[in-house]
Every structure is written in structure tokens, then in C-alpha cells.
VOMAR-145326 format. One record per residue (C-alpha): x negated, y, z negated. Coordinates in steps of 0.1 Angstrom, whole numbers, plus 5000, padded with zeros to 4 digits. Layout:
N
XYZ/...
***
This chain:
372
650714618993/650514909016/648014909041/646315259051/648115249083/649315619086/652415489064/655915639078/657015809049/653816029055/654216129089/657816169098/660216449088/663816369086/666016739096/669416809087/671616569111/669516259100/667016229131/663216179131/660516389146/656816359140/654716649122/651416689120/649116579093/648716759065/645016929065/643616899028/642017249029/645417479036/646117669009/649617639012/651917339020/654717309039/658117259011/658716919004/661716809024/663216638989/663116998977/665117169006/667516899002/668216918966/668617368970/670917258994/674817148991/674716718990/677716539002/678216288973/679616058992/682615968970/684315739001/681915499002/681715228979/678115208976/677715528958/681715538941/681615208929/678415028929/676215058892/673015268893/671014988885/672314758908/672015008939/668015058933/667814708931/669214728968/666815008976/663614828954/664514538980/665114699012/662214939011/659514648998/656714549022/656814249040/654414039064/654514109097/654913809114/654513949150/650414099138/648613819117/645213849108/642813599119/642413349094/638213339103/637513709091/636613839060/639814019052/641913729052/642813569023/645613479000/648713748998/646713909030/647513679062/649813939083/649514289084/652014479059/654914639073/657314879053/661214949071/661815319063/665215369086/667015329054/665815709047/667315869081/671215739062/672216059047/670416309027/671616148998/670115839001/667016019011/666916188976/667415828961/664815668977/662115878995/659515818966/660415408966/657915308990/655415508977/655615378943/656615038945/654314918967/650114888967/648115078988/645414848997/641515009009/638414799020/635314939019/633814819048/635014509066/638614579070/641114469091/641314609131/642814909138/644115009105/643815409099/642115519069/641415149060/637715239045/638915649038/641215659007/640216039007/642216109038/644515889033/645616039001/645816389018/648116349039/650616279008/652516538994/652116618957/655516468952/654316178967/650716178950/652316158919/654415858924/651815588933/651515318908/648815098923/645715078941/643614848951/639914838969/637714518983/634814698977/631714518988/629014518956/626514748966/629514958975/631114948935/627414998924/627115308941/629815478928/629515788903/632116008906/634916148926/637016428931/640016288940/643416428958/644916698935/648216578919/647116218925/647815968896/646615568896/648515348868/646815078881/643914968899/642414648911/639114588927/638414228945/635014108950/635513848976/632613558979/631413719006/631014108986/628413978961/624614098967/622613848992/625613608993/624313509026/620913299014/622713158981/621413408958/622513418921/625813598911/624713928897/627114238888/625714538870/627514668837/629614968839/628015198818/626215488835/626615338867/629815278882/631915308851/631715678860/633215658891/636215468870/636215738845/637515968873/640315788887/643216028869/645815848848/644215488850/646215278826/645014988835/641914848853/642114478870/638714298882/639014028905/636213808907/635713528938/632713308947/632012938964/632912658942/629112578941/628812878915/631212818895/629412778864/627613128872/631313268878/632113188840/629213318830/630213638847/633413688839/632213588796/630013888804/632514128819/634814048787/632714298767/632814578791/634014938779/634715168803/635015518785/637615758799/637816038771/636516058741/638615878726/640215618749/639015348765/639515048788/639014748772/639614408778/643214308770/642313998752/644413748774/642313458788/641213548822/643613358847/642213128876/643013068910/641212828934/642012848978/640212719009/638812999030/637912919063/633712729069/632613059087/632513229056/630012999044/627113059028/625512829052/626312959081/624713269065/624713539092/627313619121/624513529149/624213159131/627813169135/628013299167/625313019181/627512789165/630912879184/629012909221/627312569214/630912399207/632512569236/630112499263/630812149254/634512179246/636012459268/639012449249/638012449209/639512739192/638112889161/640212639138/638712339153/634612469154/635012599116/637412369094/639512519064/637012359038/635412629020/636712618979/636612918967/637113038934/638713318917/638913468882/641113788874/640514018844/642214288829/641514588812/643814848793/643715188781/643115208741/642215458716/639015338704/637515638688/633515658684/632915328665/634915058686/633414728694/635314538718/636414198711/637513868733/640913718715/640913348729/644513288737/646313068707/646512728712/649512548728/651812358702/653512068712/656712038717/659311958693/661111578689/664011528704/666611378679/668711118686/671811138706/673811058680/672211368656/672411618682/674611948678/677511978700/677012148732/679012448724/677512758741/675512548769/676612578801/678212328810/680912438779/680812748792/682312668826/684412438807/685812688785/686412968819/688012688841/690912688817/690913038811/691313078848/693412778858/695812888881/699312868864/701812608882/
***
């Protein structure tokens, strides 16, 4: 993912010798923008760098593998987030960090891969309780402005932790101009659902009229994905959630639709850490909690006072764009049922082994056998 952090490929210009000077964020109301630095390098005359072989002899494909690889975003192993917050959870225990140096190579690996980081990687959002010190963490707005429209147009994925009455208050949006979002996820962590706090009952609104609006708006959606995550203790209200989310329609034109993709929804349990109980309902119980333990133990941390206990449980859904017309009624395909396997025949009824691999590296040690 790519955390709202002011990412480098935003704020840094790269000029004609290859070194790096900050600019100034780009203000959403100017009327004109400053040209894209891809687009002075591509007027101008690219060295094709026939001497090395990276670009001379290396395939296409296997150099933006290199790139896809080199420009991905990793865990940070030197900021971790603390495992007692709200943030923290599966796929979210560092702080993402994305190495951009590969851009300040040569102007022709900066036309190769100046969009990569952008597109390959999610740019994550929580709306409200988000991790320290993380600009435009809860302000995709911003965030999204200080893109160029090169760069609007080549994200792929977004995802917000949106807290419920947060997604329920949505409508619509005007959103960054050039902007386009294949793919969006919203989480609902255990924590996100109405009156979690005193145990109260899992309740989601439907789309329609409500927040499906605000969905409508978010320009070339493809595909919507709904992550769903409560205690344990509700897990029977969780299925009954998700059955109900199955029949959801959220209409974007028309004629086209987001429905449900008719997969089975796929589940995921982890333990979250005690202070996100339910039972320890508010932060001042939790608070009273940790000065009680430390007055009698100086030297309990956080991981001895609340224990890594909490199950917690999560259901993913997924909706894609359809044509559905007027007169579409969505359906739930259960997924087909798992065959068994087939019998395995005797040894001595079983074809030969030509074209396995162990023939195969037969077959190429005597082709090259070195000759004596």
C-alpha cells in the first residue's frame, strides 16, 4: 500500500544531470500547472543507452519485472506501529516505505518507471484514527492534488478504513480532475461498527440512496471490495451481514452496475490485541487499567497488561462492474462443489514419465554432457 505520507514521487523534481531538489506542492486551484517532467523529457533528445546491457540486451518484460520489484513498498522495519492501536492489523504492522533513487538513474529509466509507484502500489486513507504523523492520512482530497494528471491517471487502487458513521455519511464527491480508481476497498475494522464499545448488534445500512452515492462518484471504479471485521462473539451476526451485503447494487450509470461477483466470500480469522476489546469499552477503562498494573508493576509494558487474545473475524466481498440494464436482479452463485480427487492406478498401470521433470533433466544432461 502507499501510505498518505507526502509520497516522493509527488514532491521531488528530478533536473537534467539526475539530482533532486524539492518543489513546492502543487495548489489545486492554479489554473495552470507546471509541465510534467515526463513530458520535457520525452521533447527532449534520450540517450538510449545502447552500452549497457540492461537496456541492449535485457527483454522488456523481464526489465519491468526488475522495476515492478525494486519500486514495490515494503515495511519499514526501523517505524513499526504499535501493535495496541487501532490501525494495526494484519498487512499494517510497519509504516510503508517506497525507495524512489532508482528514478534519479538516467532520464531514461525515469520515462520507464516514473508512473510504477504510483500504479502498482495502494494508497491507503483512514478516516479518522490513523496512524501518527502520517500527512494527508484522513485528507484523500489533498492528497490527490498534489498528483499530476499523469500521475492521477495511473492509480489502480484505493483503499479507506472508514469508520461506519463515516461510510454512512457519504453522498457524493467531486473528486481530483483526471483521477481514475480501478479498484477500491473499504475495511470496517471491529472497532468501526456503530456502538461497538457496549456490544451492540452489527448493523450496516444498504447502499441505496445513502452511501451508494458517494460510490457512484468514484470515476472509473471497476471493482468495489468490502471488508467486513468483528469479535468472534458475533460471528453468527457477521454471516448474516455479509448474506445481506450479497444482494447489494450499487448503480453507476444507467446501465452498469456493481454487483456481487458471485464467488463465495473468503474468510480470515487473527488475534488483535485485548485493548481493543469490547470490554474494555472506552479508552479511560483502558487507561485505569494500565495505571492500576503499573503502580504495581513499574515495569509491565503494553504487551504484558493487554494479552494478544482478541479473535477477530473477517469476511471480504467483492463487487464488479456489469451491464445490468433496468431489469437486473442480482444473484448469489454458491461456489460449485469440490470433486474428489481421482484414483491413483497402480504402479504397474501408470504411463511412463515422459515429459515430467525428472525426464526432462534426464533428457538435457545428455544433451549437454560435456564431450570427452
Amino acid at each position: 500500500m502507499v501510505t498518505p505520507d507526502a509520497p516522493p514521487y509527488c514532491r521531488y523534481d528530478i533536473d537534467a544531470v539526475g539530482s533532486i531538489s524539492q518543489i513546492a506542492p502543487q495548489n489545486p486551484t492554479m489554473t495552470s500547472l507546471p509541465e510534467p517532467l515526463s513530458t520535457r523529457f520525452s521533447a527532449s533528445s534520450i540517450h538510449p543507452q545502447p552500452q549497457s546491457p540492461f537496456f541492449a540486451t535485457l527483454y522488456p518484460e523481464l526489465r519491468n519485472l526488475i522495476f515492478s520489484l525494486a519500486l514495490a513498498e515494503y515495511d519499514d522495519p526501523t517505524r513499526p506501529y504499535v501493535k495496541h492501536e487501532f490501525y494495526y492489523r494484519p498487512g499494517f504492522e510497519f509504516a510503508g516505505k517506497i525507495d524512489t533513487n532508482l528514478l534519479l538513474t538516467c532520464r531514461l529509466v525515469y520515462l520507464e518507471t516514473h508512473l510504477v509507484p504510483v500504479a502498482q502500489n495502494e494508497h491507503v486513507f483512514w478516516m479518522h484514527r490513523a496512524p501518527p504523523e502520517r500527512k494527508f492520512a484522513s485528507d484523500h482530497n489533498a492528497y490527490f492534488a498534489r498528483m499530476t494528471p499523469e500521475q492521477r491517471g495511473a492509480v489502480q487502487h484505493v483503499r479507506f478504513f472508514t469508520q461506519m458513521f463515516w461510510l454512512e455519511g457519504r453522498r457524493g464527491q467531486k473528486w481530483a480532475e483526471g483521477l481514475t480508481v480501478p479498484k477500491l476497498t473499504i475495511t470496517l475494522r471491529h472497532s468501526d461498527w456503530t456502538s461497538w464499545e457496549t456490544g451492540a448488534p452489527l448493523h450496516i445500512d444498504g447502499p441505496a440512496d445513502r452511501w451508494g452515492r458517494w460510490i457512484s462518484t468514484v470515476p472509473g471504479l471497476q471493482e468495489l471490495e468490502l471488508e467486513l471485521e468483528t469479535v468472534e462473539t458475533k460471528k453468527e451476526q457477521h454471516v448474516e451481514r455479509v448474506r445481506d451485503a450479497l444482494g447489494w447494487k450499487f448503480l453507476m450509470t444507467s446501465e452498469h452496475s456493481l454487483v456481487h461477483d458471485g464467488a463465495a466470500p473468503t474468510h480470515a480469522t487473527w488475534l488483535g490485541s485485548s485493548r481493543m476489546s469490547p470490554g474494555i469499552q472506552k479508552q479511560r477503562r483502558a487507561q485505569a487499567l494500565i495505571g492500576n498494573r503499573r503502580r504495581q508493576d513499574p515495569a509491565a509494558t503494553l504487551d504484558d497488561i493487554f494479552p494478544f487474545d482478541l479473535k477477530l473475524d473477517v469476511r471480504t466481498l467483492k463487487f464488479v462492474l456489469k451491464f445490468t440494464g433496468s431489469s437486473y436482479q442480482p444473484v448469489y452463485l454458491p461456489p460449485a462443489p469440490s470433486l474428489p480427487p481421482p484414483p491413483v492406478p497402480p504402479a504397474s498401470t501408470r504411463p511412463p514419465t515422459t515429459g515430467t521433470r525428472p525426464a526432462v533433466a534426464n533428457r538435457l544432461a545428455r544433451i549437454f554432457r560435456p564431450k570427452s
